[in-house]
N, C-alpha and C positions, 0 to 999 in steps of 0.2 A: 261371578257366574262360572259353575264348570267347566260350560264349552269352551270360556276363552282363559283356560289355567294354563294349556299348553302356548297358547300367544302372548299371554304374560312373561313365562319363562323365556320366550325370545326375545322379548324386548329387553329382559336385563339381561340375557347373554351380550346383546350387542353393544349395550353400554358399558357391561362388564367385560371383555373373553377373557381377561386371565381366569374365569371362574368356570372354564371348560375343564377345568385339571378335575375337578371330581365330579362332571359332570355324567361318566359314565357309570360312577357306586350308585346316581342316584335313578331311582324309578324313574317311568314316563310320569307327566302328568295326566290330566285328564283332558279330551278337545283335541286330541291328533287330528282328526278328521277338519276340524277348522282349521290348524295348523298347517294342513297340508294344501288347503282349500287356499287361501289367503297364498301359501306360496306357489301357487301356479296362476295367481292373477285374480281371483275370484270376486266379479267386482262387489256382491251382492254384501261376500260376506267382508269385504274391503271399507266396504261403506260403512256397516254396524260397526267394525272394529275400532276405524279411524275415529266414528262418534264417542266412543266410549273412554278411546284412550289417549284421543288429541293428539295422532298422529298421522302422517299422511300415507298414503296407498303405497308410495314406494320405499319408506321406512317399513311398512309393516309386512310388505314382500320380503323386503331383502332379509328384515330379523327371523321370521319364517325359514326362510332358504337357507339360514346362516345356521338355523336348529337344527334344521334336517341333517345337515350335511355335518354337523359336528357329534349332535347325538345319536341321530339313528343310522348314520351310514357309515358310525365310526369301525375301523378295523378291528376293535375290542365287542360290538356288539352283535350279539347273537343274533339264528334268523327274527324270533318273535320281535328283538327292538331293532332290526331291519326295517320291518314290513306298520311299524308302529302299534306295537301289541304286543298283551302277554301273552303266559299262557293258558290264562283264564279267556280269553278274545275266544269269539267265532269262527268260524271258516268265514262267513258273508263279511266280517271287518276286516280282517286279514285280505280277502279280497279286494272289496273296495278300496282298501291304503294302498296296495297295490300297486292298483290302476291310479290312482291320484299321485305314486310317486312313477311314475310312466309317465305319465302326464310330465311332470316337472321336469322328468328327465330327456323332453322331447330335443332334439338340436337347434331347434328354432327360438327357443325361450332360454335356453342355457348359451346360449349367440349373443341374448341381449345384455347377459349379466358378465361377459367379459373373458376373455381369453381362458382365466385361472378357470372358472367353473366350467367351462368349455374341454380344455383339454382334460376334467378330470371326470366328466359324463362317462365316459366307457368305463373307469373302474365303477363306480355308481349303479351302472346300471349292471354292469355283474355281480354284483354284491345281490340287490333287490332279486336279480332272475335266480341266483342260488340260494335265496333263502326262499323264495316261493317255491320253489323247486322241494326243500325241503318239508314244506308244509301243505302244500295243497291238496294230498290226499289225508285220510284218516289213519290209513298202513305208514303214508312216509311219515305220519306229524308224531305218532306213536312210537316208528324207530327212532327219529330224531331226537325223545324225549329220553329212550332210553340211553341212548347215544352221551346225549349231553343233560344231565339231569339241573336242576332246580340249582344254584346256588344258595346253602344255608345263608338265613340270615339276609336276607337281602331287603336292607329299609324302604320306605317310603319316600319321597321326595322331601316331604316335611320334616322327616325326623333321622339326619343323617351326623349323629354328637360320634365322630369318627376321628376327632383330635384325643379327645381326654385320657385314649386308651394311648397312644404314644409315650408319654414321661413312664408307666409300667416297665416299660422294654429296656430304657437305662438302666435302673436300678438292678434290674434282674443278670442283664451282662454285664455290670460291673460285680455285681456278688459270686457269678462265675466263673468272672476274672480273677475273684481276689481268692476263689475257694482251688482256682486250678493251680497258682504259684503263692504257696502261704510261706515261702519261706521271705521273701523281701519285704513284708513289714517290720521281720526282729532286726534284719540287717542292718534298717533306716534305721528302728530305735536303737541298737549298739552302736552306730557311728555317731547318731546324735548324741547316745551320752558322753560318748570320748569324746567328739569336743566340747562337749559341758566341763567334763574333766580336766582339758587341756587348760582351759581358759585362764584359771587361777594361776595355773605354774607360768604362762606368756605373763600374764600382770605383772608378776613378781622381777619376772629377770628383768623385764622394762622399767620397772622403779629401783632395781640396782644399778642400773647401768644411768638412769638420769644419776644417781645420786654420787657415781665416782668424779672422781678431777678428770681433767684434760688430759693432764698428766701421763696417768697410766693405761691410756688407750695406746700409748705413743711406747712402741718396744726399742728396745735398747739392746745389742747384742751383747754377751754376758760376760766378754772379756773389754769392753770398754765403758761396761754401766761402775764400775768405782774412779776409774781415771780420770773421766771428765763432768760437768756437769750435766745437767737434761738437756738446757738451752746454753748455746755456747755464742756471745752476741760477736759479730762480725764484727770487721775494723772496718769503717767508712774510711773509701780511698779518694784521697786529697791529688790531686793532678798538679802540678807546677805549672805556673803559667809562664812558660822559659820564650826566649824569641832562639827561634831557632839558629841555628850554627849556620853560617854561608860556606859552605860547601868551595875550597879554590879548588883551580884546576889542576892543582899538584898532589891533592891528596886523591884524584882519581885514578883509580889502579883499569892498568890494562887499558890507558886512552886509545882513544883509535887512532887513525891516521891523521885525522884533518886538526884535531888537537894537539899533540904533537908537532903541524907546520906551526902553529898558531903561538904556541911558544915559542918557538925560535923564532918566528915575526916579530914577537913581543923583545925578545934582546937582542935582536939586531938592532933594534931601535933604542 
């Protein structure tokens, strides 16, 4: 059903919000008037709704309230999706959404729903009073149009294929990239052919160098390269296994004093 296109869309905002990100490219739907209905309590059409869509009265409040206040009271939305209209709408619907977001935005129902929506009633309701403000006569709806004209292009809810155009915009700045600095592609190809170049001469000197002796890595200063061999083999040093010398006390030079008594103790005796 029409009227309830716009209570649809709230109920999968609510299940979805990451999907508020392009929620303002897209059109309203159709059923504002329910939408707005349902979010100030309305039990009549609360009742139909909930039959319909197997939800209860305070799910389909709060996904309402949650529409309102992310679509049409967004800081990016103009007066007409303030007030839940375009600019095909009446004066008499523009009116009545109006007063039905008046209504919503009373202090006594925005009290029920919790601090957050509470502290944020006054910008809300400034929003709404400056866009009625903007449209409520025929003189201001007519400045305001010329003021702020029509956005080309602006889709449908149904038909918003606003991806496919993205990968376009790579290609294009990279070919402007490549047309603004054309001299670093020869660069890359010159360096990569030098070492294409290079490669074969490194081969080379690595397979002469495997293929010398030991030998001739090994320099030799050039006045002892005929005198002596390359490798000159050392003499293994053999140690005597001697029993050491007993040391008397005569062959000690410069004895001290107490050495000295000690000898002549020795031949007095």
């Amino acid at each position: 059903m029409a009227g309830f296109d716009a209570l649809d869309a709230a109920l999968a905002l609510l299940k979805d919000p990451v999907s508020v990100r392009g929620l303002h490219r897209k059109a309203l739907p159709e059923g504002i008037p329910v939408l707005l209905a349902a979010a100030i309590g309305d039990e009549e059409v609360l009742a139909v709704a909930a039959r319909r869509a197997g939800k209860t009265h305070d799910v389909l409040q709060e996904a309402a309230s949650f529409y309102v206040e992310q679509s049409l009271l967004s800081p990016s939305s103009d007066s007409y999706r303030v007030l839940g209209g375009t600019r095909a709408s009446t004066h008499d619907e523009l009116r009545r959404n109006m007063a039905l977001l008046m209504r919503w935005l009373h202090p006594d129902l925005q009290a029920l729903r919790g601090t957050a929506a509470a502290a944020n009633r006054e910008v809300f309701s400034t929003r709404v009073t400056n866009a009625w403000g903007d449209l409520k006569t025929d003189e201001r709806r007519e400045s305001y149009d010329r003021q702020h004209p029509a956005a080309p292009g602006f889709a449908p809810a149904a038909a918003t294929p606003a991806a496919p155009a993205a990968p376009s915009v790579a290609p294009a700045a990279s070919a402007a990239k490549t047309a603004a600095s054309p001299s670093r592609k020869p660069k890359r190809a010159a360096s990569a052919t030098a070492k294409e170049t290079a490669k074969p001469a490194k081969r080379a000197a690595a397979r002469k160098r495997a293929a010398k002796p030991a030998s001739e890595e090994i320099r030799i200063p050039p006045s002892d390269a005929a005198s002596r061999p390359l490798f000159e083999p050392q003499p293994l040093i053999h140690r005597e296994h001697r029993r050491p010398r007993v040391l008397g006390v005569r062959r000690i030079e410069g004895a001290s004093l107490w050495v000295r008594l000690l000898t002549l103790f020795r031949g007095a005796t």
